[in-house]
N, CA, C and O atoms as a GROMACS GRO file, in nm:
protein
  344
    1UNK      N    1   1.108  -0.860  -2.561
    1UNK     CA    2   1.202  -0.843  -2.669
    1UNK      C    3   1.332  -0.910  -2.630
    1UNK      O    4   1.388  -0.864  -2.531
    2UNK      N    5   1.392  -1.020  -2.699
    2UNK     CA    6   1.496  -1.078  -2.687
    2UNK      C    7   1.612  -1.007  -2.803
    2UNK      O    8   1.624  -1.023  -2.924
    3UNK      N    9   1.669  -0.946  -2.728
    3UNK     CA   10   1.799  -0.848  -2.840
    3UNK      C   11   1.923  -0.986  -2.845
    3UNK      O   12   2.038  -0.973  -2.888
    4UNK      N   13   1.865  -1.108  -2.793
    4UNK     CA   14   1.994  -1.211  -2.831
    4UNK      C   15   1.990  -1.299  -2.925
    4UNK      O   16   2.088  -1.370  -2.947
    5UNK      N   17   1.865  -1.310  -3.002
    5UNK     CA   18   1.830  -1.380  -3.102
    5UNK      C   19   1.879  -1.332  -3.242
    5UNK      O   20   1.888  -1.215  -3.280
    6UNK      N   21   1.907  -1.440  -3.308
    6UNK     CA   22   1.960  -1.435  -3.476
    6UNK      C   23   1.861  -1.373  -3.520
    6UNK      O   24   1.781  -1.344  -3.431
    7UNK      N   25   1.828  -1.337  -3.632
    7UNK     CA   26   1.702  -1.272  -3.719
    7UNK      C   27   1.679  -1.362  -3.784
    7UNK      O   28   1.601  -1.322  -3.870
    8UNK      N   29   1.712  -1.526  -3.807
    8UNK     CA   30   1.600  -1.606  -3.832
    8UNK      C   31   1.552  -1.685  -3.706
    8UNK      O   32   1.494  -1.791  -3.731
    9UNK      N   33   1.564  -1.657  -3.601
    9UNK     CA   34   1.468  -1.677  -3.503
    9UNK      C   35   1.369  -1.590  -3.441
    9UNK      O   36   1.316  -1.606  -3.331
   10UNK      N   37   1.345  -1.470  -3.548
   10UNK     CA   38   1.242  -1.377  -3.523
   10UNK      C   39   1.296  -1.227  -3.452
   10UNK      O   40   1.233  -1.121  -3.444
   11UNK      N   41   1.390  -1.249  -3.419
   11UNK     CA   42   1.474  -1.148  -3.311
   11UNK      C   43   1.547  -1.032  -3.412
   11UNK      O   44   1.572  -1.060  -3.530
   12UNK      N   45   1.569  -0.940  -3.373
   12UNK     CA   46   1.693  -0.829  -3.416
   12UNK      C   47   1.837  -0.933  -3.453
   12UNK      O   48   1.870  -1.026  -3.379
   13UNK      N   49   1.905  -0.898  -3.570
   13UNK     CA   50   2.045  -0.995  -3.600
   13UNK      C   51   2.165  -0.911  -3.519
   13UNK      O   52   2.206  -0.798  -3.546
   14UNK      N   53   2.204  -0.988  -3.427
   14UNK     CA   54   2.382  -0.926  -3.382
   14UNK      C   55   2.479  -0.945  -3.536
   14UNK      O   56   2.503  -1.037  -3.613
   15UNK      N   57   2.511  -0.817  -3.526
   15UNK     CA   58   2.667  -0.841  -3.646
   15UNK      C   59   2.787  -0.911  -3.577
   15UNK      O   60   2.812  -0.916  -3.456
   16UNK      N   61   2.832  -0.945  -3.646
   16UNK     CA   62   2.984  -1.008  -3.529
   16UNK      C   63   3.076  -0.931  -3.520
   16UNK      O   64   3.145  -0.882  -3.610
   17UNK      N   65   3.081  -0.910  -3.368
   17UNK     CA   66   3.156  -0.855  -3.297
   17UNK      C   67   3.140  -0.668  -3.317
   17UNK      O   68   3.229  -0.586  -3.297
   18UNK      N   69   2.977  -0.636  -3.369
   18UNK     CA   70   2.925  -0.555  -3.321
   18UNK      C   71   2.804  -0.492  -3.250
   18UNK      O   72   2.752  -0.380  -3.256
   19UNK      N   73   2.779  -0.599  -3.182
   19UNK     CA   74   2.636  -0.564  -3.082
   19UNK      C   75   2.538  -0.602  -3.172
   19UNK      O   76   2.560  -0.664  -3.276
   20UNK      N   77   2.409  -0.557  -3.126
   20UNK     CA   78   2.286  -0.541  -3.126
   20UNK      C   79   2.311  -0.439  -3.323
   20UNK      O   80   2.382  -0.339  -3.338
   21UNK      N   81   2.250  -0.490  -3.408
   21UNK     CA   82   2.213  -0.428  -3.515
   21UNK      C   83   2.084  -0.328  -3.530
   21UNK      O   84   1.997  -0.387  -3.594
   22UNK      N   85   2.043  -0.198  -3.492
   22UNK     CA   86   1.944  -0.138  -3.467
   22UNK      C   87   1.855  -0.146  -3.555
   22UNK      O   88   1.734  -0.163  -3.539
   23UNK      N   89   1.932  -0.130  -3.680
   23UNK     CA   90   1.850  -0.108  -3.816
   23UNK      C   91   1.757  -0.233  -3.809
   23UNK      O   92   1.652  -0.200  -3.863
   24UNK      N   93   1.752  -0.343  -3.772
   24UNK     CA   94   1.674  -0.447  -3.783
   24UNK      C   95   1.581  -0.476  -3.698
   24UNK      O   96   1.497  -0.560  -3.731
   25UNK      N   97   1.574  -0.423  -3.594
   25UNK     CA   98   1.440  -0.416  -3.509
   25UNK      C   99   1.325  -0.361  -3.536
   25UNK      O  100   1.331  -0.239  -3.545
   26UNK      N  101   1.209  -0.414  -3.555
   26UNK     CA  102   1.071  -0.375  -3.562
   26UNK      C  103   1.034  -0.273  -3.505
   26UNK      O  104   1.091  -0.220  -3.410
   27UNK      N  105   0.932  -0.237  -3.562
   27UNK     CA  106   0.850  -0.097  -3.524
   27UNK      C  107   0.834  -0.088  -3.318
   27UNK      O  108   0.855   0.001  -3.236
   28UNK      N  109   0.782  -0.242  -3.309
   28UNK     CA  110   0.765  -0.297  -3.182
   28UNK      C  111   0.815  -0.247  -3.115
   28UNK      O  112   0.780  -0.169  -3.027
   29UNK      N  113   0.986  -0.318  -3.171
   29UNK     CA  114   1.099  -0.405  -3.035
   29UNK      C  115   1.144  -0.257  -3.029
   29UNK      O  116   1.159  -0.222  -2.912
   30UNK      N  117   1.179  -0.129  -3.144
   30UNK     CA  118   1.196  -0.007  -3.090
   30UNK      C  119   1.127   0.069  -2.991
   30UNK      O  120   1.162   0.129  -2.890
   31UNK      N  121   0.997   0.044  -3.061
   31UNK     CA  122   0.918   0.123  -2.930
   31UNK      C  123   0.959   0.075  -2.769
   31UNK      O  124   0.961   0.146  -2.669
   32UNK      N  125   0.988  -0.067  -2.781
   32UNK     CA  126   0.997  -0.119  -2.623
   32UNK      C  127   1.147  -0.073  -2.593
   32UNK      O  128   1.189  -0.103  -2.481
   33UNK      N  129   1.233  -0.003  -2.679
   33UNK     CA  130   1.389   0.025  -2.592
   33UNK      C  131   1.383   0.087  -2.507
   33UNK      O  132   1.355   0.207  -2.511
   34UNK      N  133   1.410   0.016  -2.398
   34UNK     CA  134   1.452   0.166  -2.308
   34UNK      C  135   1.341   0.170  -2.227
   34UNK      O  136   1.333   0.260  -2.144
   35UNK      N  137   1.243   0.075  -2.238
   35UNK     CA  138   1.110   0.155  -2.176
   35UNK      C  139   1.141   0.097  -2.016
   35UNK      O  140   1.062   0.132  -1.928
   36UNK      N  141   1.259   0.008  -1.978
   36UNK     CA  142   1.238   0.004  -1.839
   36UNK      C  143   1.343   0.064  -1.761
   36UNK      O  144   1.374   0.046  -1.643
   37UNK      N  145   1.411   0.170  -1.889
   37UNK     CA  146   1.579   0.199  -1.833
   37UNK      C  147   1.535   0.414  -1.869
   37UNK      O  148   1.614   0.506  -1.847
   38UNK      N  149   1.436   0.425  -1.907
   38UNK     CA  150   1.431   0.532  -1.921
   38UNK      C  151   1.306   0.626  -1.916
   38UNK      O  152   1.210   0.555  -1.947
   39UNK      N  153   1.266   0.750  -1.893
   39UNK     CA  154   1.175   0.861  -1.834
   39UNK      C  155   1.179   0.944  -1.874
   39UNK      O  156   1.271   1.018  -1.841
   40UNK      N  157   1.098   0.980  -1.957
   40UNK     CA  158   1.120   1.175  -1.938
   40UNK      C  159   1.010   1.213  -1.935
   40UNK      O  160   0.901   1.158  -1.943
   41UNK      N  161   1.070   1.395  -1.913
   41UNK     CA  162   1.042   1.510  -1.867
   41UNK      C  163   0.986   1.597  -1.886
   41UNK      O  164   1.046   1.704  -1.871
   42UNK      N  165   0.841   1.604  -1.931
   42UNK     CA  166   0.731   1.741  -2.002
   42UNK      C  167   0.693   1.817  -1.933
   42UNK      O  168   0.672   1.792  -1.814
   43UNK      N  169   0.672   1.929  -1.985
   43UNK     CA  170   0.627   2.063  -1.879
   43UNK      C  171   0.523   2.020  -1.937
   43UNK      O  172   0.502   1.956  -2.040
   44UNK      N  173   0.435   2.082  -1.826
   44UNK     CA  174   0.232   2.098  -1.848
   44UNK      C  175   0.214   2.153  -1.783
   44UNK      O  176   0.289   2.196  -1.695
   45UNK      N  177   0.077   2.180  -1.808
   45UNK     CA  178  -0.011   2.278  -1.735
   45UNK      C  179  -0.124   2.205  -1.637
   45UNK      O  180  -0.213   2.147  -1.698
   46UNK      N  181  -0.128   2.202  -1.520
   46UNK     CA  182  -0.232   2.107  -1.461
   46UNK      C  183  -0.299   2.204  -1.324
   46UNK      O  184  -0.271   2.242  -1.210
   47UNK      N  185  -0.409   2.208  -1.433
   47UNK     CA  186  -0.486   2.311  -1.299
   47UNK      C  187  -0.471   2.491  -1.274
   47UNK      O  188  -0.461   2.571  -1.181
   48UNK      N  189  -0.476   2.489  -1.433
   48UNK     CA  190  -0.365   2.638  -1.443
   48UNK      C  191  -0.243   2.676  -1.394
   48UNK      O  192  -0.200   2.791  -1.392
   49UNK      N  193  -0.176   2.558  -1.347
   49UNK     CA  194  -0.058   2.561  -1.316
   49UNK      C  195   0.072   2.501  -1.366
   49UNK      O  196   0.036   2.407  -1.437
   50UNK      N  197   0.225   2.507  -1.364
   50UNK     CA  198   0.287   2.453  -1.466
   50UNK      C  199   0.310   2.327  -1.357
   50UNK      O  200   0.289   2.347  -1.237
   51UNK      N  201   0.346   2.218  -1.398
   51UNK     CA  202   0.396   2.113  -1.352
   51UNK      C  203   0.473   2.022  -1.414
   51UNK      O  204   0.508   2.081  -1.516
   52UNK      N  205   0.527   1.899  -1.417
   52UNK     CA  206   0.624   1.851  -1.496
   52UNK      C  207   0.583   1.662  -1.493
   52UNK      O  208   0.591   1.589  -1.394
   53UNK      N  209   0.541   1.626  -1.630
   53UNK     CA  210   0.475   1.519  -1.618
   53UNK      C  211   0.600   1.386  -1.667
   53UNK      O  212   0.682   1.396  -1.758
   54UNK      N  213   0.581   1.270  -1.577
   54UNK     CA  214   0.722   1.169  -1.628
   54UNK      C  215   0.658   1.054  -1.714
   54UNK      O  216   0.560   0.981  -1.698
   55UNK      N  217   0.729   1.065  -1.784
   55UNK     CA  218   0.710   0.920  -1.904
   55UNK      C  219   0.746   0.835  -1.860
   55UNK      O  220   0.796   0.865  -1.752
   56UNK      N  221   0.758   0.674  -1.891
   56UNK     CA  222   0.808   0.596  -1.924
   56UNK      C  223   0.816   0.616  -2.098
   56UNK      O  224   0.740   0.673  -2.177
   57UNK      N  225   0.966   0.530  -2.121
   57UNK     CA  226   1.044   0.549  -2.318
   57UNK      C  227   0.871   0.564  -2.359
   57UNK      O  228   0.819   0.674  -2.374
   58UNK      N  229   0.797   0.438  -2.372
   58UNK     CA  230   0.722   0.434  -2.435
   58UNK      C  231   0.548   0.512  -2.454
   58UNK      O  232   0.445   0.478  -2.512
   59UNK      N  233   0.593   0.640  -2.363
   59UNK     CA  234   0.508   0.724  -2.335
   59UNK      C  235   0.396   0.710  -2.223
   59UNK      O  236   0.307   0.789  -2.193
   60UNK      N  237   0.429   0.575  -2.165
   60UNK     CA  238   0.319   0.523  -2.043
   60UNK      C  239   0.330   0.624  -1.940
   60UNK      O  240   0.443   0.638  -1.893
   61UNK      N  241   0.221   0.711  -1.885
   61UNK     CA  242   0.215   0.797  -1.834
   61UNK      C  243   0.250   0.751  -1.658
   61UNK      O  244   0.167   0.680  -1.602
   62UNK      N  245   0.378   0.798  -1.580
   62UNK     CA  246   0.364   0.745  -1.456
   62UNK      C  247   0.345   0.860  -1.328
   62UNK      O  248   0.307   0.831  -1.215
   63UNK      N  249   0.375   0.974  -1.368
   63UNK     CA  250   0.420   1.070  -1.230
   63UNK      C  251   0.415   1.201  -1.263
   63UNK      O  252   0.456   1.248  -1.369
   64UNK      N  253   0.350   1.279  -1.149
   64UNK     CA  254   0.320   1.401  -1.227
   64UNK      C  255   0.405   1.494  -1.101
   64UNK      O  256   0.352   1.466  -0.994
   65UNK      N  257   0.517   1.595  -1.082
   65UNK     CA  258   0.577   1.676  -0.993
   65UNK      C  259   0.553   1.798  -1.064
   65UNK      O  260   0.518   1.828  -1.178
   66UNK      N  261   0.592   1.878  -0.926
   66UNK     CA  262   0.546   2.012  -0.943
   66UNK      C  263   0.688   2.104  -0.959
   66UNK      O  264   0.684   2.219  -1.001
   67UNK      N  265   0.777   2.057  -0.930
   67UNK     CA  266   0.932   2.087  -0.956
   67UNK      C  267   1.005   1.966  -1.084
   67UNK      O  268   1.012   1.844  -1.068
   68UNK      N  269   1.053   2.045  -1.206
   68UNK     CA  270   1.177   1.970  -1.254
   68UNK      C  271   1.299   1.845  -1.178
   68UNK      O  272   1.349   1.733  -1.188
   69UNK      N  273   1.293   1.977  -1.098
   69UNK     CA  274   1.415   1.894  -1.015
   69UNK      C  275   1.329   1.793  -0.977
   69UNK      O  276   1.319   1.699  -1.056
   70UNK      N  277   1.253   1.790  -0.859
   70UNK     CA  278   1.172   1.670  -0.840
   70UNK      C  279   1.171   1.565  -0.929
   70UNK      O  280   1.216   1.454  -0.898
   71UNK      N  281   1.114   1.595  -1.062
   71UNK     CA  282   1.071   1.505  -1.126
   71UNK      C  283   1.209   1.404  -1.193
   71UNK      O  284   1.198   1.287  -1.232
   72UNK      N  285   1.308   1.470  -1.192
   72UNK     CA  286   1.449   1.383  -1.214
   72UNK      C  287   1.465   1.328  -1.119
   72UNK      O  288   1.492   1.208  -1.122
   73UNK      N  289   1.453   1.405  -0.991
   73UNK     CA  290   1.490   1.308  -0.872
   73UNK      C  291   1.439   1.169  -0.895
   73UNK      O  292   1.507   1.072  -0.927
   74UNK      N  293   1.316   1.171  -0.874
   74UNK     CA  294   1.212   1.058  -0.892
   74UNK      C  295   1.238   0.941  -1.004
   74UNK      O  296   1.193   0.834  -0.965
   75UNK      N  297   1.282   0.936  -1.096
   75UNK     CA  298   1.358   0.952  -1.222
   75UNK      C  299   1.458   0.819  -1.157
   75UNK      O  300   1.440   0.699  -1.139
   76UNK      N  301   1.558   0.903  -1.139
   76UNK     CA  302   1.704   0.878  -1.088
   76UNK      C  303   1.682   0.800  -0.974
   76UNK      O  304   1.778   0.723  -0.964
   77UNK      N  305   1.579   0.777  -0.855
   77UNK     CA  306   1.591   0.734  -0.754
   77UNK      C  307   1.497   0.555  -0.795
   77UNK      O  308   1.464   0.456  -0.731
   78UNK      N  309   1.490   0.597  -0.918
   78UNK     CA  310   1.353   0.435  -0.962
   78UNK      C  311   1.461   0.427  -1.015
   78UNK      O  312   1.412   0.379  -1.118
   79UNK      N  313   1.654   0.433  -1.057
   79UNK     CA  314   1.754   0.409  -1.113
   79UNK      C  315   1.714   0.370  -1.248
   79UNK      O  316   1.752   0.268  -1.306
   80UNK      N  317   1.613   0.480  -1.307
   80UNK     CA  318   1.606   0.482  -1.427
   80UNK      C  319   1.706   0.618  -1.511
   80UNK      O  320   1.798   0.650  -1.435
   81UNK      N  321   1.707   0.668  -1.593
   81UNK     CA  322   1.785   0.752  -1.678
   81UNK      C  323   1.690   0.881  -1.744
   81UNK      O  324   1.628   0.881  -1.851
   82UNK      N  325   1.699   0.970  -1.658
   82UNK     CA  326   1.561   1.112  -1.701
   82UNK      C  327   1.611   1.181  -1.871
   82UNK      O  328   1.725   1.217  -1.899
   83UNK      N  329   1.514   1.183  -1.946
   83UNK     CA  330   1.590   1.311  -2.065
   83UNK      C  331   1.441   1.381  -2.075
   83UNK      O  332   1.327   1.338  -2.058
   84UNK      N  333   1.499   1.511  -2.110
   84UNK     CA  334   1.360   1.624  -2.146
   84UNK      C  335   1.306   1.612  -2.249
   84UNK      O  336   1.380   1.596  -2.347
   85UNK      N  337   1.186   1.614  -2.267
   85UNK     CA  338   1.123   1.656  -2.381
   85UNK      C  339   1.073   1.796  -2.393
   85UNK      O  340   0.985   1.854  -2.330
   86UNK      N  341   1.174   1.850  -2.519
   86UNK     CA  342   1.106   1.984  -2.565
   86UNK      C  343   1.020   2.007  -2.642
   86UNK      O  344   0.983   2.123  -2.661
   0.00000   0.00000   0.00000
């Protein structure tokens, strides 16, 4: 996803002199935001037990901890950005 392209070169349109226009990105290029800057945080159950499973944005399954905390750590230490899912 190139967020620097005009929207007649296929890309999301920048407004001038306000960033990235959201409203104009595809079903796609949304799904891909974030997916290498961000993680989160589901409780589960694995093995009759609770544990805490990490996303990548786009739901790609990467890491499974047995502590919260852990699982931000892990998160934070790949200097990605953790949020919960409730």
């Amino acid at each position: 996803m190139n967020v620097n392209t005009p929207d007649d070169a296929g890309g999301p349109e920048r407004e001038a002199g306000h960033g990235l226009d959201i409203r104009r990105l595809s079903a796609d290029e949304l799904a891909k935001l974030g997916v290498a800057h961000i993680a989160y945080v589901r409780e589960i159950v694995m093995n009759g037990e609770p544990a805490f499973a990490i996303h990548a944005a786009d739901g790609t399954p990467m890491a499974i901890a047995g502590e919260r905390e852990v699982a931000v750590a892990a998160i934070r230490q790949h200097e990605m950005v953790p949020v919960s899912v409730h």
